[in-house]
N, C-alpha and C positions, 0 to 999 in steps of 0.2 A: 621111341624115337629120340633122337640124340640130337641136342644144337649146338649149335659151332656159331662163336662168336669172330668178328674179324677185329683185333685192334689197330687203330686208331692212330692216325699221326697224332702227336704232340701238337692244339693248337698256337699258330704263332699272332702278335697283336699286329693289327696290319700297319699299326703310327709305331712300333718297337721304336723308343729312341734309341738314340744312336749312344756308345761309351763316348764320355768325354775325353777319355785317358790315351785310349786304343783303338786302332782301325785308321791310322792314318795311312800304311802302306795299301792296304784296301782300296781306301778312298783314289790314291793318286794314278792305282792301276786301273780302275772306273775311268776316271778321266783319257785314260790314256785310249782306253777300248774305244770311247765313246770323241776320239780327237775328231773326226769329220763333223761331228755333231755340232762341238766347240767349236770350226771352222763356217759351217752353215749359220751359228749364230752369232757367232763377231759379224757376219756377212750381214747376216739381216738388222744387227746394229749401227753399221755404218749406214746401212741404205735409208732405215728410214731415220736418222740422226740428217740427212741431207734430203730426206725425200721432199720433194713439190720446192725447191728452190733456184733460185737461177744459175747461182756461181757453185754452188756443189759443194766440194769441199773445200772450195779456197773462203769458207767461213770459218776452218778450222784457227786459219791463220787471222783472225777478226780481231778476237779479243786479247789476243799476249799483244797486237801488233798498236790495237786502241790504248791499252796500258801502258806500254813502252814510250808513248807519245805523251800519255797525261804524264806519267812519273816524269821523265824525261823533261817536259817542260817546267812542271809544278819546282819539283828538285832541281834541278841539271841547273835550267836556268834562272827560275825566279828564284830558290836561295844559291844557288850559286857552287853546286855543287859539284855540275860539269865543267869548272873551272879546275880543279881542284883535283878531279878524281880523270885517269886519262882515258879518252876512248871510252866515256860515260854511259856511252846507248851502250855500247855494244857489251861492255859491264853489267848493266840493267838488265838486258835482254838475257842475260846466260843465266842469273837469278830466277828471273822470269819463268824461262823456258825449264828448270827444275822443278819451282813451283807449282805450276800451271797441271802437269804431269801429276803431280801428288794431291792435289786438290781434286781434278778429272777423276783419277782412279777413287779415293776415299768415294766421294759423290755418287758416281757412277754405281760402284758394288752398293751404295747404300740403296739406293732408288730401285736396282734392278729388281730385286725380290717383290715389292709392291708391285710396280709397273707392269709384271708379268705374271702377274696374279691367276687371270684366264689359264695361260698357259699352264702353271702349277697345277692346274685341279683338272687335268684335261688329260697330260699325258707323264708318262713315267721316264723320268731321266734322270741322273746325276745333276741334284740342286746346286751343286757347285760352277756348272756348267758355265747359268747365269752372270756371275761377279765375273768369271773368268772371259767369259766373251765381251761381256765393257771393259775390260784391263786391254783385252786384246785391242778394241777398236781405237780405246786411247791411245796406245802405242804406236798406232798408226798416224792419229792426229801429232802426236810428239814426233815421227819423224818427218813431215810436214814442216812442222813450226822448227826444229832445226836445222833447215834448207835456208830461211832466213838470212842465218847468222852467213850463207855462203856471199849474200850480195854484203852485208856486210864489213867481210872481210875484203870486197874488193874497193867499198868506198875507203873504207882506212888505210888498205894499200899494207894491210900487215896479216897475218894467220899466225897462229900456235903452233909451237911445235910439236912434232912427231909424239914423244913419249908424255907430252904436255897433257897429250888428248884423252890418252891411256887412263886419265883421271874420273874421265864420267863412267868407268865401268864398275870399280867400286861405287861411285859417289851414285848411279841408279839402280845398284842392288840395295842399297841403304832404301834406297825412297820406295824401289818395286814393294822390298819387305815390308816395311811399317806402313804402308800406303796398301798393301794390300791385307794385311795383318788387323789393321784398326776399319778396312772400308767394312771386310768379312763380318767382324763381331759386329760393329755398327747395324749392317744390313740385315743380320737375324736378330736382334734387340728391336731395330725400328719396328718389324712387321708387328712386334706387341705395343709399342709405346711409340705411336707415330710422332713425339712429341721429339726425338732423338736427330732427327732430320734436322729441325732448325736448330739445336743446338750444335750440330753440329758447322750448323755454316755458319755460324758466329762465332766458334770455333776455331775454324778456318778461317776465319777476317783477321784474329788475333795472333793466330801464326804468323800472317801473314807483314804480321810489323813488329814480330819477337824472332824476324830473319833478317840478316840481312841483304836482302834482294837490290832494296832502292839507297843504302847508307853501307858503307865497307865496317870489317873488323876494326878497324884503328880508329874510325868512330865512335863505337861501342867504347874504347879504350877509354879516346879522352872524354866522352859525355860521364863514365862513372869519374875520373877525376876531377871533374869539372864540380858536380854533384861532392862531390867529398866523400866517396864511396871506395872503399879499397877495391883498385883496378884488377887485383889477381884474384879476389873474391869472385868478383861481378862476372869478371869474361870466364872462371870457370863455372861461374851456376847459368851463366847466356848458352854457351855450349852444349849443355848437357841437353839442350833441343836438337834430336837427328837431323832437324833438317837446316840449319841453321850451320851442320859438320858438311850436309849434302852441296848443301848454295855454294859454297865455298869451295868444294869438290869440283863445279861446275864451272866455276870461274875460274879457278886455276887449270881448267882443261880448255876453257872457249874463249878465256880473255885475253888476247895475245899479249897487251900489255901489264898485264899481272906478274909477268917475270921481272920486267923494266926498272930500273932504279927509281924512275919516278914514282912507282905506284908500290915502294916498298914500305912506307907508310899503311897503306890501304890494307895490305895483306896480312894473313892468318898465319904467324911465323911459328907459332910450334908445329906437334909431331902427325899434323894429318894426315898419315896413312894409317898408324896405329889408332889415331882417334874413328878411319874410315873400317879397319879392322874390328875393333870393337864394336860398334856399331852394327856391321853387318852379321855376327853373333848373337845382338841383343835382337836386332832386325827376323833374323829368323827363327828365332822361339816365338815371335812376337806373330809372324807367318802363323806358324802352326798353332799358336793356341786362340789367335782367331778362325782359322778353319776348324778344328776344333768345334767352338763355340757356335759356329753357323749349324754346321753337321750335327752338333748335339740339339742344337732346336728347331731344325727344318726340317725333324719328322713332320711336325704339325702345320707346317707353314701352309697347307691347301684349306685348311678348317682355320685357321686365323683368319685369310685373305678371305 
């Protein structure tokens, strides 16, 4: 008698991580198969982001519109800086309304992996999916919170112009990238070292006063002169913050008076398109080698959680 052996697939490891290097065109075509999926989950992020509330989503517009007020008064009028600086709020608020975006999205991708823990060890989908459906629902809150600026524009009795506006499309591929770039590694790093969450929102506090949002460029200017600090130093190591090139991006698209003689003080007079150029360059290596970095360690992410 004669035996006959049958070979054998090649076992594969069921956690195989992922290359760090390679499989990013892979990745993006996953995502692409799996788009309804992404669609059903921004869905079910926004709903329950407002579920069991009264006002729904007009809480999206809660906190830029809280902050707008505190700055606004703290600044504007107790130092006196709405004196000064023209069409103040509406200055604040285009700072604001960039910010607020890059903080939501960083946050959001960091949290989602934890928060949906359950889900991770339950069913099989592109882990990417997650970060990307809070990106999405953020974006929705950000078109929200730029509806704003419309009554705004009617209490001042002024709008931007046409090609003026054309400036937040570079200026939120800057923030989409490194906002989504920095939320992605963050969010595969926390699930090992939860300790990464809060540093990052302290983090985020100190961005958030190395921008400027609530103080113009020419601020910046004269406080390092003031200080005795070489002015061409200072404002080029202040810049080298993307988002700080972004704010600025924003305000020269949503401040109507940013063009104005009066507020030619105020403004960021070199080469910002080139600076938004560059930027959107470093912005999307910075994309990819945080997905990257998620992808390479969210094989494991169901046995961590």
């Amino acid at each position: 008698m004669t035996s006959t052996t049958t070979a054998l697939p090649p076992l594969r490891l069921v956690n195989e991580p992922a290359q760090l290097w390679r499989g990013t065109g892979a990745d993006l075509v996953d995502i692409w198969r799996h788009r309804e999926l992404l669609k059903a989950l921004a869905g079910r992020e926004l709903r329950s982001r407002y579920k069991g509330s009264t006002f729904g989503w007009a809480w999206a517009l809660v906190r830029p519109l809280v902050m707008l007020l505190i700055y606004g008064l703290a600044v504007g009028v107790f130092l006196g800086a709405g004196r000064a600086i023209p069409q103040f709020m509406v200055f604040i608020y285009a700072g604001l309304l960039g910010w607020t975006l890059f903080s939501t999205v960083v946050m959001g991708c960091l949290s989602t992996v934890v928060s949906n823990g359950t889900l991770l060890t339950r069913a099989n989908f592109p882990r990417l999916l997650l970060p990307l459906a809070s990106v999405a629902a953020a974006m929705v809150d950000f078109v929200l919170q730029a509806s704003v600026l419309l009554v705004a524009y009617a209490i001042v009795q002024d709008v931007p112009g046409a090609l003026d506006v054309l400036w937040v499309l570079p200026a939120l591929y800057v923030l989409m990238t490194f906002g989504l770039g920095l939320g992605l590694a963050l969010a595969a790093i926390n699930v090992y070292i939860r300790d990464v969450g809060f540093l990052t929102d302290v983090a985020l506090q100190v961005g958030f006063w190395v921008t400027p949002i609530i103080y113009s460029y020419g601020q910046v200017v004269r406080g390092a002169r003031d200080f005795g600090v070489a002015a061409d130093f200072a404002t080029r190591l202040y810049m080298l913050n993307p988002m700080a090139n972004v704010t600025i991006g924003f305000q020269r698209a949503l401040w109507p008076a940013g063009t104005s003689d009066a507020a030619r003080e105020f403004a960021f007079p070199g080469q910002l398109g080139l600076r938004l150029l560059i930027f959107s360059l470093v912005g999307t290596v910075v994309a990819w080698l945080g997905m990257r970095v998620y992808v390479r360690l969210g094989a494991n992410f169901g046995q961590a959680l």
